[in-house]
C-alpha positions in Angstrom: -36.2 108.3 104.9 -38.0 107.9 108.3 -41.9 107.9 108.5 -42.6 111.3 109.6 -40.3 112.7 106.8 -42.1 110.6 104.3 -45.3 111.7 105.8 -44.3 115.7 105.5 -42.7 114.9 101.8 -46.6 113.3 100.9 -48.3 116.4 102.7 -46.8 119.1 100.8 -48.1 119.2 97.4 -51.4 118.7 98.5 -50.9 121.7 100.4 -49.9 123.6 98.0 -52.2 122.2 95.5 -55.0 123.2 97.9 -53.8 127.1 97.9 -53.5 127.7 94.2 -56.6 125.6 93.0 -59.7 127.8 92.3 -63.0 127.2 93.8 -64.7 124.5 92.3 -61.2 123.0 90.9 -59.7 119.6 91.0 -56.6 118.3 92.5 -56.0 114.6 91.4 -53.5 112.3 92.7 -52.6 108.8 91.4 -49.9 107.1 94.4 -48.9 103.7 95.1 -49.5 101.7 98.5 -48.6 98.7 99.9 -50.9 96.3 101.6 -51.1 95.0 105.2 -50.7 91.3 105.7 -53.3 89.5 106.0 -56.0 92.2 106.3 -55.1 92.8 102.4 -54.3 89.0 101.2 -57.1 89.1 98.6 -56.1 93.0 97.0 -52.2 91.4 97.0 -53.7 88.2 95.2 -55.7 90.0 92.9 -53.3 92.8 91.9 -50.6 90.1 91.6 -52.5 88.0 88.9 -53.6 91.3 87.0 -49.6 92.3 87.4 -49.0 88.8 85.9 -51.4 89.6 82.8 -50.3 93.3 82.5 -47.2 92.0 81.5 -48.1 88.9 79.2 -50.4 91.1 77.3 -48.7 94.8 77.3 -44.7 96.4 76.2 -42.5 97.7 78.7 -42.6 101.2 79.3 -40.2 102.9 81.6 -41.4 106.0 83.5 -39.5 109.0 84.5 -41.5 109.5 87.6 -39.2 108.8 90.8 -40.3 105.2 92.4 -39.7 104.1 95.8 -40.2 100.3 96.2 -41.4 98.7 98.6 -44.1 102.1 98.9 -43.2 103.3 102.5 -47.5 103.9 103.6 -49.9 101.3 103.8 -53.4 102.0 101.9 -54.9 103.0 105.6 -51.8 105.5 106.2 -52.4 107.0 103.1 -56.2 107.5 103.4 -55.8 109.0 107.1 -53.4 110.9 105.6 -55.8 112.2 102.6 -58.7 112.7 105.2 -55.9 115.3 107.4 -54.9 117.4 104.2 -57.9 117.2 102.0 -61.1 116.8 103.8 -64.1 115.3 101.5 -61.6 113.8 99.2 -62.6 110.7 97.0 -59.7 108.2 98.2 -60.1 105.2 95.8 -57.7 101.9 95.6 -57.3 100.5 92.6 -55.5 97.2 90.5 -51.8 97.3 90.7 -51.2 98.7 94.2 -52.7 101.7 93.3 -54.8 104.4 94.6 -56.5 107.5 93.5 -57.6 110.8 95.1 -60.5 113.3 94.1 -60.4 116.4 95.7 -62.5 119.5 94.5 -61.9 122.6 96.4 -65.1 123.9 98.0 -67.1 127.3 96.2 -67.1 129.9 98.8 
């Protein structure tokens, strides 16, 4: 999958979320990202230790979500992405390569 098609795929439901939210809803997005060497050395080092202890300490549990590993966007692609298709979203990055997105559709 080439970066513009990956980029289109990630735009969509947004998108479409956007149209069929009402005013004053919520659209919330929990995505995956991987980091930038070595602008992102600490996050990596961080999430890697809590990875570590995530799996000492909890049982395996598959998901049946779709995964694509390595994550094809970096943290930055994905929050200049976020600011294009939801403007004033709450983009947050979180343990565990993740990051989170707020998004409340304005009242008229």
């Amino acid at each position: 999958m080439r970066l513009r098609e990956f980029r289109a795929s990630v735009a969509e439901p947004p998108r479409h979320a956007t149209a069929v939210v009402r005013p004053g809803g919520a659209v919330a997005i929990i995505g995956l990202a991987r980091g930038r060497i070595p602008v992102d050395i600490p996050y990596l080092l961080t999430a890697a230790a809590a990875h570590r202890i995530h799996r000492i300490t909890k049982t395996p549990w598959q998901h049946p979500s779709p995964s694509v590993w390595p994550p094809p966007e970096t943290y930055d692609g994905m929050r200049r992405i976020v600011e294009h298709i939801l403007p004033g979203a709450r983009y947050r990055r979180h343990l565990l390569w993740r990051y989170s997105v707020i998004w409340t559709k304005p009242t008229p």
